[in-house]
C-alpha positions in Angstrom: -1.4 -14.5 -9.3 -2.9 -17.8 -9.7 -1.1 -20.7 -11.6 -1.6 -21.5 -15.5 -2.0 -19.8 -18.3 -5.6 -19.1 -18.2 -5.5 -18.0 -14.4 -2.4 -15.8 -15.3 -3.8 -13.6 -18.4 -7.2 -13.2 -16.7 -5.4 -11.6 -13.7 -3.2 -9.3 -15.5 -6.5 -8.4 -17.8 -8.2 -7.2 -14.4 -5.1 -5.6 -12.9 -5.1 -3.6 -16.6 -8.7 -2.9 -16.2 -8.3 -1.6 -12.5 -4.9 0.5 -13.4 -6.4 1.6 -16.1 -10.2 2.8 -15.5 -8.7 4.2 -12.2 -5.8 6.8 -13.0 -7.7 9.6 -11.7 -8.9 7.9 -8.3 -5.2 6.7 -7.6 -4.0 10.6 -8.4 -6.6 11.4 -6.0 -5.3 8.7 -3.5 -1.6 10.0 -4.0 -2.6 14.0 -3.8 -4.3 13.0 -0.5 -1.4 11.3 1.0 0.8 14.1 0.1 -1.6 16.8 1.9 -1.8 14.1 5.0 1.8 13.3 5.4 2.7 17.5 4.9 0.2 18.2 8.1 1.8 15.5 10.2 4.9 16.4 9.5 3.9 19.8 10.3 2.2 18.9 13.4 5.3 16.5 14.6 8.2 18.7 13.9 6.5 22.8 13.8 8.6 22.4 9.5 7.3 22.4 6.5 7.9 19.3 4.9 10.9 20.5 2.2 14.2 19.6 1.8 14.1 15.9 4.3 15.2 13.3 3.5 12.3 10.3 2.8 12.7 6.6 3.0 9.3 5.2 0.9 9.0 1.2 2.5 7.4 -1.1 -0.3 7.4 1.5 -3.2 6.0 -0.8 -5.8 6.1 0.1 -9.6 4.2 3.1 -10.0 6.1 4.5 -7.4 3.5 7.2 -6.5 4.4 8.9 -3.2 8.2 8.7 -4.3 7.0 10.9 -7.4 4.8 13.1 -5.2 7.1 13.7 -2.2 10.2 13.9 -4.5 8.9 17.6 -5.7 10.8 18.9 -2.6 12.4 16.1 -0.9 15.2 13.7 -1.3 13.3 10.6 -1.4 15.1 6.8 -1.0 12.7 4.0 -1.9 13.4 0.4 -1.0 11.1 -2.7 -2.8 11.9 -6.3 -2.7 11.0 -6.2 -6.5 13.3 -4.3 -8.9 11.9 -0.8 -9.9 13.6 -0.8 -13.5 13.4 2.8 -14.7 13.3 3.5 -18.5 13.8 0.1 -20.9 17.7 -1.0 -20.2 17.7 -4.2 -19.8 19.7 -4.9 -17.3 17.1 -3.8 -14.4 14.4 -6.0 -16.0 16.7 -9.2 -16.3 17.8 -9.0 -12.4 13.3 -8.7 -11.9 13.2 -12.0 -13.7 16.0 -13.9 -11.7 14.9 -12.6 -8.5 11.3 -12.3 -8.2 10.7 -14.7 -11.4 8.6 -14.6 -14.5 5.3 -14.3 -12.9 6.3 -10.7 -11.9 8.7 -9.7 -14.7 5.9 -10.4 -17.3 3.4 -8.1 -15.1 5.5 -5.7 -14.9 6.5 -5.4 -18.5 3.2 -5.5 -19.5 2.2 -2.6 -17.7 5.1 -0.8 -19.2 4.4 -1.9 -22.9 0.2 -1.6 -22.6 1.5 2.2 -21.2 -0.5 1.9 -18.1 2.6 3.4 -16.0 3.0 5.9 -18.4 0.0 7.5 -18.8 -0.5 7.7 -14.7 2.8 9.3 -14.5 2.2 11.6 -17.2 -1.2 12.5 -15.3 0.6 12.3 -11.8 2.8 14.7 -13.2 0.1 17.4 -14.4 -1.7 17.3 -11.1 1.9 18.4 -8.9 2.4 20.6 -11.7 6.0 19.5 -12.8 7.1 18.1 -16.3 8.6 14.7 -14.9 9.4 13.2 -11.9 12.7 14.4 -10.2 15.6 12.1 -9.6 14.7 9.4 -6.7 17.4 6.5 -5.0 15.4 3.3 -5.9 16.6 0.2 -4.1 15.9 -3.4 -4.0 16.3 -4.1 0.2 14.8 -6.6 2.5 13.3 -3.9 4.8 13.5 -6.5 7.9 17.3 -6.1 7.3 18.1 -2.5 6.2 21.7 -1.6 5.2 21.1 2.1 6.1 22.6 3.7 9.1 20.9 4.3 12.4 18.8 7.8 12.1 19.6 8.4 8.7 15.9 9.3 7.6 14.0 12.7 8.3 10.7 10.9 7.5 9.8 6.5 7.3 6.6 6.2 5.2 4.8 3.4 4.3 1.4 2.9 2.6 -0.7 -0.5 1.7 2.4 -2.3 2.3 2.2 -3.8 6.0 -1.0 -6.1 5.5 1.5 -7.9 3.3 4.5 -8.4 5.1 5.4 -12.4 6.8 6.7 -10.3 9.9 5.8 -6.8 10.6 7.0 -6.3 13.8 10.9 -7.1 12.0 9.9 -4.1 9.7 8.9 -1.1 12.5 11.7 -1.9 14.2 14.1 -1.7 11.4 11.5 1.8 10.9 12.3 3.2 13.6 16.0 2.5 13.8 16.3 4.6 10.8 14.3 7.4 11.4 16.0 10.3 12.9 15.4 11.8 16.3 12.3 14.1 15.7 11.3 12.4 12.6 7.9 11.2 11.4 6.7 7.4 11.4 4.1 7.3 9.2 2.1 4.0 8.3 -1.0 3.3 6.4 -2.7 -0.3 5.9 -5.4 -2.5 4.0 -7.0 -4.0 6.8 -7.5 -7.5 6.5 -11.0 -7.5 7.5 -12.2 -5.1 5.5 -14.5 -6.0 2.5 -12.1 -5.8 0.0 -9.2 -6.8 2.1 -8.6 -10.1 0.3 -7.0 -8.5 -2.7 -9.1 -10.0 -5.1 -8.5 -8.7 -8.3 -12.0 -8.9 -9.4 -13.6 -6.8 -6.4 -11.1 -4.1 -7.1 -12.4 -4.4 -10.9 -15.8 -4.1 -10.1 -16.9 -7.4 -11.3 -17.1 -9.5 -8.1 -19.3 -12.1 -10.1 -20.4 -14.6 -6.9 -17.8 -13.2 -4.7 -19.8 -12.8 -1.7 -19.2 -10.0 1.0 -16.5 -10.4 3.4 -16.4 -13.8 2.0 -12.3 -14.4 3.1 -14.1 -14.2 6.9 -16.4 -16.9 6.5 -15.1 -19.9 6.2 -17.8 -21.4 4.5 -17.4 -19.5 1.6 -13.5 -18.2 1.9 -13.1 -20.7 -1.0 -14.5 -18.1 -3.9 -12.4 -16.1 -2.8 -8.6 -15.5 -5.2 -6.1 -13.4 -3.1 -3.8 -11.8 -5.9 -0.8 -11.2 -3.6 0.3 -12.5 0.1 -1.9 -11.6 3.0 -1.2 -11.8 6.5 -4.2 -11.7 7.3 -3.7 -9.6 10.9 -6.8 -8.7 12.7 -7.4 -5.1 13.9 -6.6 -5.5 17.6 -3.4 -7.4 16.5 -2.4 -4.4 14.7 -3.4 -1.8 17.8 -1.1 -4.0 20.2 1.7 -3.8 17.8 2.0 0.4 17.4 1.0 0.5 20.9 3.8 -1.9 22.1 6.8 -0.3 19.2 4.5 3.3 19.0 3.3 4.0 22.2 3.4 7.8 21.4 1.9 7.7 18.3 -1.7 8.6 17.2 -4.3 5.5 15.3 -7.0 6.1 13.1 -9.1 3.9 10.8 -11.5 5.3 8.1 -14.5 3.8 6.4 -16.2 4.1 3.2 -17.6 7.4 3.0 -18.8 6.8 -0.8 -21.9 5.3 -1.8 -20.7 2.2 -1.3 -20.7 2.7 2.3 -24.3 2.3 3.1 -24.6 -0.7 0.9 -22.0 -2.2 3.2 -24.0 -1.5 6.1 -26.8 -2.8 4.5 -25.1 -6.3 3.4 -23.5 -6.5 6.9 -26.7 -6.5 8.6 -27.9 -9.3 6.8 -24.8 -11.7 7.2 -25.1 -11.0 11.1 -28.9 -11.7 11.1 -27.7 -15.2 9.5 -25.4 -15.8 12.8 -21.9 -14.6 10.8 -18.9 -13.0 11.7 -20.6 -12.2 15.2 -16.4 -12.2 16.1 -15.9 -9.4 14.5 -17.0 -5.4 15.5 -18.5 -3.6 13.4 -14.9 -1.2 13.1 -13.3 -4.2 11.9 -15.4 -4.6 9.3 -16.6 -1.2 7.9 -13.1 -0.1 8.4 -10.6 0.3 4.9 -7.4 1.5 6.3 -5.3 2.2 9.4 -3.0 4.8 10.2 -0.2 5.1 12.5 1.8 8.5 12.9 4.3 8.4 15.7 7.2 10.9 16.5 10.1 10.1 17.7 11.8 10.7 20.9 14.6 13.5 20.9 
């Protein structure tokens, strides 16, 4: 979040606003997950996915998958943050001394504004259980993971990769974890894509002047307020990095499919008629996320 007072309530208004006027579409987000993860599961191992064990990478606060795939798996989920559950306060002072005030007020604040609340509550409905059941939450450095060699049945990750200093670190550490026959499964912002900055007002709605792709070109990348770390890997980077550590494993990227997507098309057009981002293909660009699922070896 940016510095000050000002900067700082003004973010946490529009990470409220986007929380909030999007329960439904994150449930949606989660339930499709689920259903995606299930089938390569399936696919990779001929098992329904019940009764593994699951390690979540970067589970963050709402802690969605964990609640999903904890309906009939034993699910381990790691964070650099603390993931205080319930109001002790013991959880909530360790957030403050490690990841500082910055985060510890965000987080409170989307526990006393109810924000986390209500999604669970609605996450719950949807998988048609009354709460979530019991997960491991840890705060772990997943470049240097304390868990032994093949302990997991499935490694999943999702959104968390386009924000990580050294990726590479973390597949490794991935795959050392996973079982023999397990499932790799990794999902990521891409960079490039139009809202791949992580500003808080595009996901809001209320882009103001933000123009499109604007973190691309560099003579506008200065409207642009990244909420969170980037590292700001291109797509190719990516590919050489599953097909170096992944070799085996299938890729995919999706695109807007809403009606957003055509306006994208539109607006792209018009930047490249203006001699911009001519460096980057059109996949790149209309591209949201990338997928990795890999088996591994026996």
């Amino acid at each position: 979040m940016r510095g000050g007072v000002s900067g700082f309530v003004g973010d946490a208004g529009r990470l409220y606003k986007v929380r909030k006027n999007n329960i439904a579409g994150d449930i949606s987000m989660t339930m499709d997950q689920k259903s995606i993860v299930e089938q390569a599961y399936l696919d990779a191992t001929g098992k329904p996915f019940i009764n593994t064990k699951v390690l979540v990478l970067g589970a963050g606060q709402t802690a969605r998958e964990v609640v999903a795939f904890g309906t009939s798996n034993h699910v381990t989920a790691i964070d650099l943050d603390v993931i205080p559950q319930g109001w002790k306060p013991g959880p909530y002072l360790q957030l403050l001394k490690q990841n500082g005030p910055t985060r510890a007020a965000k987080t409170v604040g989307r526990k006393v504004l109810g924000v986390d609340r209500q999604f669970s509550k609605a996450l719950c409905a949807e998988l048609g259980i009354a709460k979530p059941n019991p997960a491991t939450y840890l705060q772990m450095d997943a470049t240097e993971m304390t868990f032994p060699d093949a302990s997991f049945d499935v490694v999943y990750s999702f959104s968390v990769f386009e924000h990580l200093p050294d990726p590479e670190a973390v597949l490794h550490e991935a795959k050392r974890v996973l079982k023999p026959g397990g499932l790799l499964y990794v999902s990521l912002h891409l960079y490039s894509s139009e809202g791949g900055c992580h500003d808080l007002r595009i996901f809001a709605g209320d882009r103001a002047n933000i123009p499109y792709w604007a973190q691309l070109r560099p003579q506008v990348k200065d409207t642009v307020i990244e909420s969170c770390y980037m590292n700001e890997w291109r797509l190719d980077r990516w590919k050489e990095l599953f097909a170096e550590w992944c070799a085996t494993g299938t890729l995919s990227t999706d695109k807007h499919h809403d009606p957003f997507g055509p306006q994208l098309i539109r607006e792209l057009e018009q930047i490249r008629a203006g001699g911009e981002l001519a460096d980057y293909t059109d996949e790149e660009l209309l591209a949201v996320n990338l997928r990795c699922a890999w088996t591994k070896p026996v």
